[in-house]
N, C-alpha and C positions, 0 to 999 in steps of 0.2 A: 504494500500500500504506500510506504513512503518513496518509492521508486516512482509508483504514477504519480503520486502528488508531485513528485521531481519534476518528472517530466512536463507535466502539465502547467509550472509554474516557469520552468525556461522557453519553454517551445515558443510559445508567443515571443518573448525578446528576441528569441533567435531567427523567426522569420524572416521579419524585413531583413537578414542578413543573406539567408537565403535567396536566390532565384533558379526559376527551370524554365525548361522550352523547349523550340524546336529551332533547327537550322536546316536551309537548302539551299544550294547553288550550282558551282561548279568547278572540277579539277584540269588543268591544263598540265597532262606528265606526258614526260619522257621516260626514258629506259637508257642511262649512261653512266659517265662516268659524275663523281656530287660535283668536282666543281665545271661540270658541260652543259649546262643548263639552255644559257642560252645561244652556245654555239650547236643546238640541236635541230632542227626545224621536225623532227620527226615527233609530232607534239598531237596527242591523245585528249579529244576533249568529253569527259567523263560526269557523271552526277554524284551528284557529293548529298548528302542527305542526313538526321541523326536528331540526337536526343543532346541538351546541355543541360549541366547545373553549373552554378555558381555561388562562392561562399565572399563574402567581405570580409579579410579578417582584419581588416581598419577601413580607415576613409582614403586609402592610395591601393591598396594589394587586395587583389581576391587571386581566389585559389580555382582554378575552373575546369570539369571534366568534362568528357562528350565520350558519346558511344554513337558512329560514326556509319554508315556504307561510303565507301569510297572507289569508282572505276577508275584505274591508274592502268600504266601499261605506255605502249608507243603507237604511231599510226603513220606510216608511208604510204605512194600510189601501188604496192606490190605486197605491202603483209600489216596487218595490223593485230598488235600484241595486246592483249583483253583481259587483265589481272585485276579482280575485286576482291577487294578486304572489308572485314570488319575491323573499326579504327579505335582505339580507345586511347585519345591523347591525358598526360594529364601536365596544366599549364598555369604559372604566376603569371599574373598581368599585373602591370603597373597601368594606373591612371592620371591622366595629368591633370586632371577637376577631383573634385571629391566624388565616390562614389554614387552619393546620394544625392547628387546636385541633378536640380532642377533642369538643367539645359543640357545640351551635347558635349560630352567628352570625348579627348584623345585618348587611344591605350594602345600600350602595345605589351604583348606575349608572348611567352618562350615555355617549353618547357619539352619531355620525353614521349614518344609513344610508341604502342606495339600495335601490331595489325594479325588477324586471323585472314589466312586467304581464304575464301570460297569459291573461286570459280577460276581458273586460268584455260585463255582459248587462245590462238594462235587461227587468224582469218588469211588465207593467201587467196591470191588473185591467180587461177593457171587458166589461158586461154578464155580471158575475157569472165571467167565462171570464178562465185565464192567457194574456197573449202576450207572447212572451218574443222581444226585439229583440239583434242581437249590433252591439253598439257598440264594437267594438275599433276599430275605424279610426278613429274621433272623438277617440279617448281618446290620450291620454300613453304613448309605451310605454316612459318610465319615470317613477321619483321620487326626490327627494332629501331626506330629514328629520331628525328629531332623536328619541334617545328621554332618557327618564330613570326610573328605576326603583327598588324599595327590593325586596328579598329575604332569604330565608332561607335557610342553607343547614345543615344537618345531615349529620355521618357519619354512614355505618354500615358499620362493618368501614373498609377502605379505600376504600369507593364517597363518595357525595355524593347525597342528597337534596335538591332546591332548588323553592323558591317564589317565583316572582317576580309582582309586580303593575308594571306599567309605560303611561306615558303616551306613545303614538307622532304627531308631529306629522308631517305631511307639508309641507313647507314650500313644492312645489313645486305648480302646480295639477294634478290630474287629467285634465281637457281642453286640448289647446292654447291655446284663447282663453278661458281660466279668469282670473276675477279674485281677489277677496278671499277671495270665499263659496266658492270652488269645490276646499277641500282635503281629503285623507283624514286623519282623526282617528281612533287607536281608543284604549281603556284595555284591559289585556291581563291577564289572568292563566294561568301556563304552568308547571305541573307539570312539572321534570327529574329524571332520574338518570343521575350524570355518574361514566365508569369512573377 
């Protein structure tokens, strides 16, 4: 009984520190070496999708997770490479307004993430016709990277509005016997409204 009373006496302080949501937009990857980004043109544009929370743990820093789909991969006129993850970043953001203010802030965010593969397909073009290969067994069925990010966030009412543009390295290779060249890279832009 003194456990619910607990809880039931902090939870209310602690919401407005709390936020959740949803986000969707889009991933623009490649498949190279981390720092070929943009000497790539072979550039995969993907849906980016997911669930966010976020915690304040002042009026500058929150602590923010997302559980994530993400289509990464590569795409030429002759093959295109089709690797979807489940994403789970987890990311400090610093705020250049106070959290809680009224008007549009600046943020930006960094922090580690892992990805669960689900799908990996490999699309070739022979004689004009699609054939589409399923390369999951070849592939990684995970990853380990890093992101880092600058965003917007705006109220309305008590909600949140957010912008984020974000750079996701994958640190880990894609294939087993992946070398330098062989990592997922995308730059991301991801519309949220967070409750």
């Amino acid at each position: 009984m003194t456990l619910i009373a607990m809880i039931a006496f902090i939870a209310p302080s602690q919401a407005q520190n709390f936020h959740y949501g949803v986000k969707v937009g889009s991933d623009f990857a490649v498949q190279s070496g981390i720092g070929e980004y943009f000497s790539n043109s072979n550039i995969r544009v993907g849906t980016h999708a997911g669930l966010a929370g976020s915690y304040n743990l002042n009026n500058k820093i929150m602590l923010i997770t997302e559980l994530n789909y993400d289509q990464l991969g590569s795409h030429s006129s002759e093959l295109t490479e089709k690797y979807d993850y489940i994403t789970l970043p987890v990311l400090f953001d610093y705020s250049f307004g106070k959290t809680d203010s009224k008007g549009m802030t600046l943020h930006l965010n960094a922090g580690p993430y892992v990805s669960y593969l689900v799908s990996a397909k490999q699309v070739q073009k022979v004689n004009g016709n699609s054939v589409t290969t399923d390369v999951y067994s070849g592939a990684n069925g995970g990853e380990f990277g890093a992101m880092i990010g600058v965003g917007l966030v705006q109220p309305v009412g008590k909600h949140q509005v957010t912008l984020d543009l974000r750079l996701n390295l994958g640190l880990t290779p894609y294939i087993p016997s992946g070398g330098e060249n062989d990592h997922n890279k995308s730059i991301g832009i991801y519309l949220g409204y967070m409750l």
